[in-house]
VOGU-3710 file (C-alpha; in Angstrom, 3 decimals, decimal comma):
1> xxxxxxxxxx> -30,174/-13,798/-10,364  -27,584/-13,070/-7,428  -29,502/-14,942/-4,972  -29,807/-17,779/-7,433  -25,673/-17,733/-7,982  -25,076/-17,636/-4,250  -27,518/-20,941/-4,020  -25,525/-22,481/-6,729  -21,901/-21,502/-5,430  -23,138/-22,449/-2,003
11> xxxxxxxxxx> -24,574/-25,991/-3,192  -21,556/-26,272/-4,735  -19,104/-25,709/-1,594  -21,459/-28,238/0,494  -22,669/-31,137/-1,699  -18,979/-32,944/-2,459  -18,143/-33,062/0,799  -20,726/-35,295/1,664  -19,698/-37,102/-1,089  -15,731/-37,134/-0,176
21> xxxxxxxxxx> -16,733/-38,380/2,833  -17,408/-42,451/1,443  -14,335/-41,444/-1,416  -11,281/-43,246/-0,877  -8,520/-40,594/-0,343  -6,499/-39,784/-3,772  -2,884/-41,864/-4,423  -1,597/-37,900/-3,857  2,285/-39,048/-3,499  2,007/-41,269/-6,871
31> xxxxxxxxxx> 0,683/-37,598/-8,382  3,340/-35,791/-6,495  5,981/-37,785/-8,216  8,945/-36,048/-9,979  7,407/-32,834/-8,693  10,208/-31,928/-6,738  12,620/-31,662/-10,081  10,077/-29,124/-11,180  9,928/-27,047/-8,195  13,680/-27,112/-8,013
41> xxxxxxxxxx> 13,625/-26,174/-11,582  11,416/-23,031/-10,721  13,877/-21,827/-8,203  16,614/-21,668/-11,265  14,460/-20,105/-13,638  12,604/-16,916/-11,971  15,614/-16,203/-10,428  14,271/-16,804/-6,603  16,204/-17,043/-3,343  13,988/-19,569/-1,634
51> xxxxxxxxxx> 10,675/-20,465/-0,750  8,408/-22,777/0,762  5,464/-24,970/0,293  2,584/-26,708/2,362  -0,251/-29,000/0,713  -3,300/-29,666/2,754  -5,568/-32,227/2,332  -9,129/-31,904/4,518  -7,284/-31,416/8,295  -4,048/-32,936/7,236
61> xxxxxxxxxx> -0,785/-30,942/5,918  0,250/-33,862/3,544  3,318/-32,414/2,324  5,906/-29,196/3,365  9,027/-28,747/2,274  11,779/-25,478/1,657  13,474/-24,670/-1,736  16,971/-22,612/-2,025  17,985/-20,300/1,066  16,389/-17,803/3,369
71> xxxxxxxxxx> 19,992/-16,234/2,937  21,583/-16,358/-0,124  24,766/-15,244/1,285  25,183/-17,569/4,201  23,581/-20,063/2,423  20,902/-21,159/4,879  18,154/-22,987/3,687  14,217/-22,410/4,256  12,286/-24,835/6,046  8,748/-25,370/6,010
81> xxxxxxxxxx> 9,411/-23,157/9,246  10,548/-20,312/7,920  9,099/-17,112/8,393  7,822/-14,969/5,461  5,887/-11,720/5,157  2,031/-13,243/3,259  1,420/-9,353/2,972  -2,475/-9,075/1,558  -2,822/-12,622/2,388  -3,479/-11,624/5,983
91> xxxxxxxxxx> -7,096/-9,761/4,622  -8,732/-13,525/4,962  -7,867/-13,112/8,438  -8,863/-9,341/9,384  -12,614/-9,970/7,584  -12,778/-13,413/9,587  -12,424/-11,505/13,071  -15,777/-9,284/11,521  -17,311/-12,782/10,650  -17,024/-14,185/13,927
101> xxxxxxxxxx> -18,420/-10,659/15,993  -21,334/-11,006/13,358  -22,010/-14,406/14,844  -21,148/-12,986/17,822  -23,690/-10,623/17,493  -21,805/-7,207/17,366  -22,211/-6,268/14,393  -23,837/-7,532/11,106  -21,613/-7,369/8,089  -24,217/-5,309/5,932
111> xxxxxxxxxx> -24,146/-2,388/8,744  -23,361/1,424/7,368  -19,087/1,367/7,974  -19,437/4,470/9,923  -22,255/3,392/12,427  -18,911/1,220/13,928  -16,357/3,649/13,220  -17,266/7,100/13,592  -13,562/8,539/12,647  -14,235/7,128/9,298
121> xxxxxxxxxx> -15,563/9,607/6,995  -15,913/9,749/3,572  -15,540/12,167/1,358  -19,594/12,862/-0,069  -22,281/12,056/2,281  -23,880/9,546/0,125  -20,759/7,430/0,867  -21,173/7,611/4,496  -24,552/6,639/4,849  -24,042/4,108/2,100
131> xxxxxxxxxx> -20,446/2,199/2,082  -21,431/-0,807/4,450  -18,577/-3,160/5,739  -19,400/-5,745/3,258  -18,591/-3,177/0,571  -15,533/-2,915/2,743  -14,930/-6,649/2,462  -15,366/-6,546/-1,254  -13,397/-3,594/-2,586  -16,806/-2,050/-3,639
141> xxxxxxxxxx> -16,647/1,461/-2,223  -15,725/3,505/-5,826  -12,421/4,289/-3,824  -9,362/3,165/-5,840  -5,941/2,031/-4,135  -4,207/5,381/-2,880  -1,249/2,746/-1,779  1,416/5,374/-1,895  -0,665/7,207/0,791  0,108/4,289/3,312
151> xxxxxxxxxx> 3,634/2,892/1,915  5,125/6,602/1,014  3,664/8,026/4,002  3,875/5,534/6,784  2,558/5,984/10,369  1,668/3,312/13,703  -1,187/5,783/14,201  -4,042/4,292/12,738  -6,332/6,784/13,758  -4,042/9,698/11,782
161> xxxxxxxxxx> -4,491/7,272/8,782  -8,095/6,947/8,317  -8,330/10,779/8,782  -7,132/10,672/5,159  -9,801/8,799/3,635  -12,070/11,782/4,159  -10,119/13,284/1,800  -9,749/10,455/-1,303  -11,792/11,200/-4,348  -13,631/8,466/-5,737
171> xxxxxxxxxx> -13,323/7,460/-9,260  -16,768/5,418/-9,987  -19,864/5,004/-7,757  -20,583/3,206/-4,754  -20,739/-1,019/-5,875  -20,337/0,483/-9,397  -16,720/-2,105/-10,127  -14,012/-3,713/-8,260  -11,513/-1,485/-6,981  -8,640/-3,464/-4,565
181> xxxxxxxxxx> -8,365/-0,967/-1,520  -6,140/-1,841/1,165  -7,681/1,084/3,471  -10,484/-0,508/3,443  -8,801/-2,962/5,455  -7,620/-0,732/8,139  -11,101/0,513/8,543  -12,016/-3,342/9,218  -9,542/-3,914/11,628  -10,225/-0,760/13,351
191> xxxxxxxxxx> -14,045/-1,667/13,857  -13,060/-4,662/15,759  -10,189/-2,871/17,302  -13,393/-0,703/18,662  -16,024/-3,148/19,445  -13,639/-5,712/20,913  -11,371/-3,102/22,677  -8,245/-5,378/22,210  -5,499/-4,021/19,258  -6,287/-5,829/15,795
201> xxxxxxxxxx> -2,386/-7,522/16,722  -4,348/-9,191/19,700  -7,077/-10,148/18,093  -5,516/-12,026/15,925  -3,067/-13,842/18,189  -6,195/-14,697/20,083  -8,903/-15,369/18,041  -6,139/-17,655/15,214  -3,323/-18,499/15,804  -3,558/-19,308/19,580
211> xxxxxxxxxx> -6,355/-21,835/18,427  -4,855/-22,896/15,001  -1,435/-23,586/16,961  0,513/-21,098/14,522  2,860/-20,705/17,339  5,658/-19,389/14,815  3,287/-16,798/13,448  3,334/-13,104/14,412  1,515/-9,341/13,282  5,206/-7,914/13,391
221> xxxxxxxxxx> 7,848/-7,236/11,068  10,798/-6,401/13,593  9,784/-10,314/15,758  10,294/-11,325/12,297  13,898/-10,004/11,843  14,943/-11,352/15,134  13,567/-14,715/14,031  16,046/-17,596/14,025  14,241/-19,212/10,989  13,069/-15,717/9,203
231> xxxxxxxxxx> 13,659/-15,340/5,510  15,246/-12,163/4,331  13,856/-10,343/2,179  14,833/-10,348/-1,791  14,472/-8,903/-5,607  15,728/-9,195/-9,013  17,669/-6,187/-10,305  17,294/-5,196/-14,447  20,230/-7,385/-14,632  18,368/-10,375/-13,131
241> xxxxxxxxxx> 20,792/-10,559/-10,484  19,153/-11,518/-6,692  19,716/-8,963/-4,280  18,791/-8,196/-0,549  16,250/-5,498/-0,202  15,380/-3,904/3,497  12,324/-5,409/5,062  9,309/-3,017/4,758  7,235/-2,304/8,327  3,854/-1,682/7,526
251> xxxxxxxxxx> 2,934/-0,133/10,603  -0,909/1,138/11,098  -1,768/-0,687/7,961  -1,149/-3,708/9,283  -4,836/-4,994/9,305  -4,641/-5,052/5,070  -1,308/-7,170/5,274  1,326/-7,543/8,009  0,925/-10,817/8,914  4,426/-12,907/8,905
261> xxxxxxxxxx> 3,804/-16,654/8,640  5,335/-20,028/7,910  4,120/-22,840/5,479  3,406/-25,344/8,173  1,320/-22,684/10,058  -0,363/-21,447/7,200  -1,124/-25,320/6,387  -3,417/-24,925/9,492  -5,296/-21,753/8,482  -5,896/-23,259/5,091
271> xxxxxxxxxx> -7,432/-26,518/6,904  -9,731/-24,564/9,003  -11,408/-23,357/5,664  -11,364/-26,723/4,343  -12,854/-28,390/7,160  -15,630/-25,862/7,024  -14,077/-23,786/9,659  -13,055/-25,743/12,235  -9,872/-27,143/13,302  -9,360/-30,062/15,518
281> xxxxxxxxxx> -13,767/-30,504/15,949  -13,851/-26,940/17,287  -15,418/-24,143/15,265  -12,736/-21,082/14,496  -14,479/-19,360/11,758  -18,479/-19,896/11,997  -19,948/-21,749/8,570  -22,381/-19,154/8,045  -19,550/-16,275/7,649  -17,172/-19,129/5,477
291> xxxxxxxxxx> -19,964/-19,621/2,815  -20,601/-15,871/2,682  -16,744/-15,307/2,522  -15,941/-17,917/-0,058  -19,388/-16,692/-2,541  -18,998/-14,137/-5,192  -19,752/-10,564/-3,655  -18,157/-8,506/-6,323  -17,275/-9,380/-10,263  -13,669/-8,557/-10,893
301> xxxxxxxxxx> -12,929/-10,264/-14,325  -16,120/-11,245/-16,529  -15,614/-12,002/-20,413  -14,546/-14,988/-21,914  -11,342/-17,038/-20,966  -8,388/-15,563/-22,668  -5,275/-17,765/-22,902  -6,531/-20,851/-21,283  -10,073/-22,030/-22,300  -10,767/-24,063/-18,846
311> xxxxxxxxxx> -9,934/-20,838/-16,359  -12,759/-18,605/-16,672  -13,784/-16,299/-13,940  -12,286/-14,128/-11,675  -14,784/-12,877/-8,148  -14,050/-11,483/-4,828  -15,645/-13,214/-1,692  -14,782/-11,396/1,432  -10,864/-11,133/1,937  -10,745/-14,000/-1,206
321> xxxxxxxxxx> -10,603/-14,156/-4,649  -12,620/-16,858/-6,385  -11,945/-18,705/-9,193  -12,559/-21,297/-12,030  -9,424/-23,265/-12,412  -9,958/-26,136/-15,181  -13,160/-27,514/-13,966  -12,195/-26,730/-9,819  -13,364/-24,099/-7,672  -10,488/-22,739/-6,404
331> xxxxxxxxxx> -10,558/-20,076/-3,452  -7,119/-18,116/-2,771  -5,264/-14,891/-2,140  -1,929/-13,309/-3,206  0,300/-11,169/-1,113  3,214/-9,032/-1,929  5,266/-6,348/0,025  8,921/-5,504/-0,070  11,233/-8,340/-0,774  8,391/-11,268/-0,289
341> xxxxxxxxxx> 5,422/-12,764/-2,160  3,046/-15,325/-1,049  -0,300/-17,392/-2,163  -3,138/-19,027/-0,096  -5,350/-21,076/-1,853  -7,833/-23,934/-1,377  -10,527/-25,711/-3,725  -13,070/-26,421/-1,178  -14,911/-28,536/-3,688  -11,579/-31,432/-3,537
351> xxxxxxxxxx> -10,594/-30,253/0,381  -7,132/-29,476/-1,065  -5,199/-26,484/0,132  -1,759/-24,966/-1,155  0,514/-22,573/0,511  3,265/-21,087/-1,372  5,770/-18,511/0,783  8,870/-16,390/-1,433  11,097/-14,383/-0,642  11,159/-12,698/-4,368
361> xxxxxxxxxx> 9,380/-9,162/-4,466  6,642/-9,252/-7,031  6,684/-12,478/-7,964  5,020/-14,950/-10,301  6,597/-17,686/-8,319  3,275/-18,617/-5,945  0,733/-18,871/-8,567  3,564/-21,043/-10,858  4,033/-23,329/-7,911  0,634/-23,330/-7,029
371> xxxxxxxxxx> -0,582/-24,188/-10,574  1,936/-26,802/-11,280  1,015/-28,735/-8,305  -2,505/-28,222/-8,684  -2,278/-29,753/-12,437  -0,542/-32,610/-10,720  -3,182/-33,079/-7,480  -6,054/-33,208/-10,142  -3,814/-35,498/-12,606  -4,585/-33,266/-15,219
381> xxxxxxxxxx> -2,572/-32,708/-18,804  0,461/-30,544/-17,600  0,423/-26,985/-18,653  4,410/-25,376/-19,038  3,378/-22,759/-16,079  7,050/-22,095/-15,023  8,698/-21,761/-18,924  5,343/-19,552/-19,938  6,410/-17,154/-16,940  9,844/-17,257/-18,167
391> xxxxxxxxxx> 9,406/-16,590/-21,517  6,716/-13,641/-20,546  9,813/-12,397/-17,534  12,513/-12,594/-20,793  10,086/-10,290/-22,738  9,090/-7,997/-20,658  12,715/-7,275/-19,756  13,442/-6,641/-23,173  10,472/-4,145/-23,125  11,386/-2,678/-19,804
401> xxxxxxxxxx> 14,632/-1,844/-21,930  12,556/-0,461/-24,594  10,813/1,639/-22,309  13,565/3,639/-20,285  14,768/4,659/-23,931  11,505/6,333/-25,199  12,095/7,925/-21,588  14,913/9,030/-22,093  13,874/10,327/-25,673  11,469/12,209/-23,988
411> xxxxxxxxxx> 13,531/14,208/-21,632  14,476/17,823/-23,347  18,050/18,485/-23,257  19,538/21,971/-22,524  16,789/23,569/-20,689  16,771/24,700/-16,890  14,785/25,382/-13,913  12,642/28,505/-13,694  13,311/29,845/-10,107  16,778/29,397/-8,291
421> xxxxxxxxxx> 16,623/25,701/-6,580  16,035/27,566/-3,018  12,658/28,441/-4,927  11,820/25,249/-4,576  12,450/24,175/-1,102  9,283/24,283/1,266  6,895/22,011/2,960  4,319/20,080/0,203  1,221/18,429/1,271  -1,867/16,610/0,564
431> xxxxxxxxxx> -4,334/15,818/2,705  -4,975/12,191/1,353  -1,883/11,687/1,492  0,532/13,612/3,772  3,737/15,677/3,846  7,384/16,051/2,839  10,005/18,369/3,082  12,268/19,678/0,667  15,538/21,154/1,791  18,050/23,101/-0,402
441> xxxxxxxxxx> 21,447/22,982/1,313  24,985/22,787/-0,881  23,223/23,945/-4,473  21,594/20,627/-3,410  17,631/19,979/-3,110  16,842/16,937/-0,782  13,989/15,580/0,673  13,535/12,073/2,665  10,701/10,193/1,245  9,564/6,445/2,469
451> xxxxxxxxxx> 12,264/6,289/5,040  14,667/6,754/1,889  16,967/9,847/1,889  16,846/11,296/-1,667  17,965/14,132/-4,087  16,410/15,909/-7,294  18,334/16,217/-10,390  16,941/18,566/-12,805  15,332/16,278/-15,432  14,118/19,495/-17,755
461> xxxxxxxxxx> 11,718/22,619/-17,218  10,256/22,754/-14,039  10,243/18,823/-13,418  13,291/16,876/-11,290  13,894/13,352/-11,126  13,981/11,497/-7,231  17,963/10,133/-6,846  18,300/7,780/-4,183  21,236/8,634/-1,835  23,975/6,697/0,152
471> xxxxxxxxxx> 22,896/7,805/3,338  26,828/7,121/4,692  28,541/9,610/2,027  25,363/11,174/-0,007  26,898/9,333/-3,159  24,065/8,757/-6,037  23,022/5,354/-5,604  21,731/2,870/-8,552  18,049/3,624/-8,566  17,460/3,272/-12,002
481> xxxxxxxxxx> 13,937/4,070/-12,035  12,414/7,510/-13,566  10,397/8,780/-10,657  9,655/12,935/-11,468  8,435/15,565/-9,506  6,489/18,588/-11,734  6,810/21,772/-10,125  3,804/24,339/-10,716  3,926/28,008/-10,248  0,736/30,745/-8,925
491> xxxxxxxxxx> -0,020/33,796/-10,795  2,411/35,760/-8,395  5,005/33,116/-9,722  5,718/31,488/-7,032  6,359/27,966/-6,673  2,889/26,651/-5,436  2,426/22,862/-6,584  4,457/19,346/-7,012  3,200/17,112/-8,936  3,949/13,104/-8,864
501> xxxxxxxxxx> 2,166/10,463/-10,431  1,306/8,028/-7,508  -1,150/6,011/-9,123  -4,339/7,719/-8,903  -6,431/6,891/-12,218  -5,538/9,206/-14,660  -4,541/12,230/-12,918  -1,178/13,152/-11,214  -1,247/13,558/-7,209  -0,856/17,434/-6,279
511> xxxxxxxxxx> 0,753/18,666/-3,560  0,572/21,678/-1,866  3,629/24,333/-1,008  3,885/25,619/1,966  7,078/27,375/3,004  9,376/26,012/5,819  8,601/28,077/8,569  11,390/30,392/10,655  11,145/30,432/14,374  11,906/34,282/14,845
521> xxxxxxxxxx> 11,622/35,523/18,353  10,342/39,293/19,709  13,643/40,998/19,209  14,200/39,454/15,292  10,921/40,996/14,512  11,515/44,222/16,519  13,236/45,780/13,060  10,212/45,492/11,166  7,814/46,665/12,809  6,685/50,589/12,614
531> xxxxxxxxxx> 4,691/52,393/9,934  4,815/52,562/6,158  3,230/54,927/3,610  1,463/53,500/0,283  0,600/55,982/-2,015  -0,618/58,065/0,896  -2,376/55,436/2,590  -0,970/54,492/6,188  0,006/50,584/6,564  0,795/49,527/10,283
541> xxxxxxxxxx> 3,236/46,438/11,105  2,901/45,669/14,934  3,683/42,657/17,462  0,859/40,552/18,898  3,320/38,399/21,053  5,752/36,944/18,937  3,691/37,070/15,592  3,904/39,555/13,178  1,349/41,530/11,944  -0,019/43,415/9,200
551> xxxxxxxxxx> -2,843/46,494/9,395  -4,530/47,710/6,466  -6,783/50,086/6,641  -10,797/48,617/6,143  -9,629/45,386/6,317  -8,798/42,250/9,035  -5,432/42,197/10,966  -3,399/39,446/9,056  -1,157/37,167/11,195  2,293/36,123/9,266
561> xxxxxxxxxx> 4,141/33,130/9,261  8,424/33,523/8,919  9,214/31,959/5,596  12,934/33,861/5,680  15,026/35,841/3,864  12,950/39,120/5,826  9,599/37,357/3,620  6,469/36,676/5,776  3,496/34,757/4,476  -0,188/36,064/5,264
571> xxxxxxxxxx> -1,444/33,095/7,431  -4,877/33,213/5,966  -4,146/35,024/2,583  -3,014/31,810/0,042  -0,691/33,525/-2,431  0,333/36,764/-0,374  3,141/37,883/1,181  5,398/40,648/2,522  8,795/41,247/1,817  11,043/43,985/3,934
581> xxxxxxxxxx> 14,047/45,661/2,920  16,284/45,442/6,007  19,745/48,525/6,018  21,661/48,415/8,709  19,832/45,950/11,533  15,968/47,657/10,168  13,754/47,778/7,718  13,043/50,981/5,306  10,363/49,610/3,024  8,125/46,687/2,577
591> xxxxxxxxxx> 6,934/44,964/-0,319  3,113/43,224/-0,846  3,665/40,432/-2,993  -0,127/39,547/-4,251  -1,253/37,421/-7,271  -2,451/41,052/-8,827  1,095/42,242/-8,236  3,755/43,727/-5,950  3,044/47,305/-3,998  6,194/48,566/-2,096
601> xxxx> 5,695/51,031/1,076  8,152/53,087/2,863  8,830/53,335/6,148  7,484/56,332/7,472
//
């Protein structure tokens, strides 16, 4: 049945464009006309700085043109040359480097993932000698997003990134349903980072835009910033006021989505596909890859059509979504990070492409654009795309509303924190994910968290609430978002866990305490160490160097780690500890602070 489906999707990609070829090309301005009122219209109603658009028509951009400002403030304008982040629109491109080395014949796209990687491992064996890069291609692996990994978390070092995977639990088998993964991503990149031994940055200047002339394209945020054309970058507040966020720099993710482009550039991408892969008679992306790419892999929405009888399904090709939109085939991609949203689309079957560029985070705006000019290409009965999305934007503010008051109805007044709020201070971590620190300093706990410094206000019990800060005077900023933190404590009552929901399916994401460690040099440590007596039993504390350490009789010498306060941690004991108690400048006793209980020795 599969094979059969690809023959049919594949018949249908090639047999109109023999066809179009004798067609007489479509009257596309008398469709076009009084679009422009509409698109204008958009820009008023879902509240949008600016953005651009580029129609394509087989190898020709037929139309580009900018709506409202790049900056708001200064009121300059976008141009079909403005720069905007396409964030997971770049994916097309990172498979398409794998689809030309497969033609290349460097790799074949059904190959095990690790056979070209070998610092990506999975978590289970059966995943590593399973997950194949067109599972990669296809977000197929049983491996759901773990975004907050990459965008909490961030890091240039690719290679400390994909360490992590090794440690993500999946959630349903291998090929089992469709999970987007933007890791996934990375890994792709990194194989032909590896096999072509050129940065995925280079290989995409080289192998695209070099040959699709996008000279105004580039891999990097910061080029982007010190663009004369660049958008910057833009949301809408719960009072559906515009403002200016801070651009985001994906870093070592950047194979999954860091590509910053223009509309007239991206006309040229979209073309390429069109034109079955090649652009000006020479072949970018080989046809054999392009069919494969642009042919249901993976299911993502089956079932019946829901609000609009004639768009039905919703598949993944390789680094594209596929769909049925009212009787076309339509072929495109979304993209969203901080402050910008973006759509690539094309419906191979009528060689027309769209390209819709925003600087709105989150938004609706491509796919309204792209939908309202699509009903117009294909002269078909209008459908109120923009006022649907407003209406649905109206509503869902009301129930945003709704929502932060059954919060706040859930919070339980009057209670406090278990432990003193230095109790709580310490190094957390998680090896899918990564690290943070949280400092206690003026009754204060802070920690710094996706390049954002920010504080915890008690929120009730053992769980705290992230503040944003005003990193010039540490003033509580207007982050209006609940975003907790759940403390846990071990048997020894400790603080030993935080908690934070960071979108793993149903289960919170737990991190690990560790306390801050205390450089203490020979002399510090010179007070504690000697001899102590436990109910007759002898207990040695000696120096090996500048660590501290601990000799019970019949058992291992334990190396410490300085936590402070006189309180050393058994390095390979989870849950143990020693306490001393220091009169004048040395210690008399010290205290073994175990999950069974706490034994206190003299000094001898």
């Amino acid at each position: 049945m599969k094979q059969i489906l690809t023959l049919l999707l594949t018949a249908t990609l090639v047999s109109p464009a023999i066809s179009q070829s004798k067609e007489k090309k479509p009257d596309f301005a008398k469709r076009l006309s009084g679009v422009e009122k509409e698109l204008n219209q958009v820009l008023a109603d879902q509240k949008v700085a600016g953005y651009s658009v580029a129609i394509v028509y087989k190898d020709q951009i037929i139309y580009s043109k900018g709506f409202g400002y790049r900056d708001l403030e200064n009121k300059k304008q976008v141009t079909p040359n403005t720069l905007f982040a396409i964030g997971s629109s770049s994916k097309a491109f990172t498979a398409a480097i794998l689809g030309q080395l497969e033609k290349e014949g460097k790799l074949k796209l059904d190959d095990l993932a690790t056979t070209h990687l070998p610092q990506l491992t999975f978590k289970y064996d059966y995943m590593n000698t399973g997950i194949t890069i067109r599972d990669m291609m296809c977000h197929r692996t049983g491996l759901s997003r773990f975004d907050y990994s990459w965008y909490l978390f961030n890091t240039p070092n690719r290679d400390s990134l994909i360490q992590r995977v090794k440690y993500m639990e999946p959630n349903v088998k291998l090929r089992e349903k469709w999970q987007y993964n933007n890791w996934m991503f990375l890994a792709q990149g990194m194989i032909a980072e590896k096999i072509t031994e050129k940065s995925w940055e280079t290989n995409i200047q080289e192998r695209f835009f070099a040959p699709l002339k996008m000279t105004h394209s580039n891999t990097d945020i910061k080029t982007t910033e010190k663009d004369a054309d660049a958008s910057l970058p833009y949301t809408v507040d719960q009072k559906s006021a515009i403002k200016k966020v801070d651009y985001y720099n994906i870093n070592g993710m950047g194979p999954a989505g860091s590509i910053n482009s223009c509309a007239n550039d991206m006309g040229n991408w979209v073309s390429t596909w069109i034109m079955g892969g090649k652009f000006n008679g020479t072949e970018i992306i080989p046809s054999s890859y392009l069919k494969s790419a642009t042919s249901s892999q993976m299911v993502v929405r089956g079932g019946q059509p829901t609000d609009h009888a004639d768009i039905q399904f919703t598949n993944y090709g390789l680094g594209w979504f596929l769909e049925s939109y009212r009787g076309h085939f339509l072929v495109e991609h979304g993209g969203n990070i901080d402050g910008f949203s973006a759509n690539v689309a094309f419906y191979p079957s009528d060689s027309i492409g769209i390209v819709v560029l925003t600087n709105q985070n989150g938004s609706e705006v491509p796919e309204i654009v792209r939908n309202l000019i699509s009903d117009k290409l294909f002269a078909l009965p209008s459908i109120p795309w923009n006022a649907d999305a407003k209406k649905q934007r109206d509503e869902m503010m009301k129930a945003m509303k709704t929502v932060e008051k059954a919060a706040d109805s859930l919070q339980i007044k009057n209670t406090h924190p278990s432990h003193p709020l230095a109790d709580y201070a310490g190094l957390y971590g998680n090896p899918a994910f990564s690290e943070f620190t949280i400092n206690f300093k003026n009754d204060t706990l802070f920690t710094f968290i996706a390049g954002e410094k920010a504080w915890l206000k008690h929120y009730h019990y053992d769980i705290f609430e992230f503040k944003s800060v005003d990193p010039k005077d540490d003033a509580e900023g207007t982050d209006e978002s609940h975003f907790l933190i759940n403390f846990g404590t071990a048997s020894s009552g400790k603080i030993e866990t935080a908690s934070l929901d960071l979108g793993e399916p149903d289960k919170e994401t737990v991190f690990s305490r560790k306390p801050i460690k205390v450089s203490l040099s020979g002399n510090d440590l010179d007070k504690y160490v000697g001899e102590y007596d436990l109910e007759g039993q002898s207990i040695k504390i000696y120096l090996k160097e500048t660590t501290l350490m601990v000799l019970v009789p019949g058992q291992p010498d334990y190396e410490t780690v300085s936590v402070g306060n006189d309180t050393f941690d058994l390095a390979v004991a989870k849950g143990y500890s020693v306490k001393f108690t220091v009169e004048n400048g040395k210690s008399v006793a010290v205290t073994f602070i175990q999950p069974n209980g706490k034994f206190t020795a003299k000094r001898k």
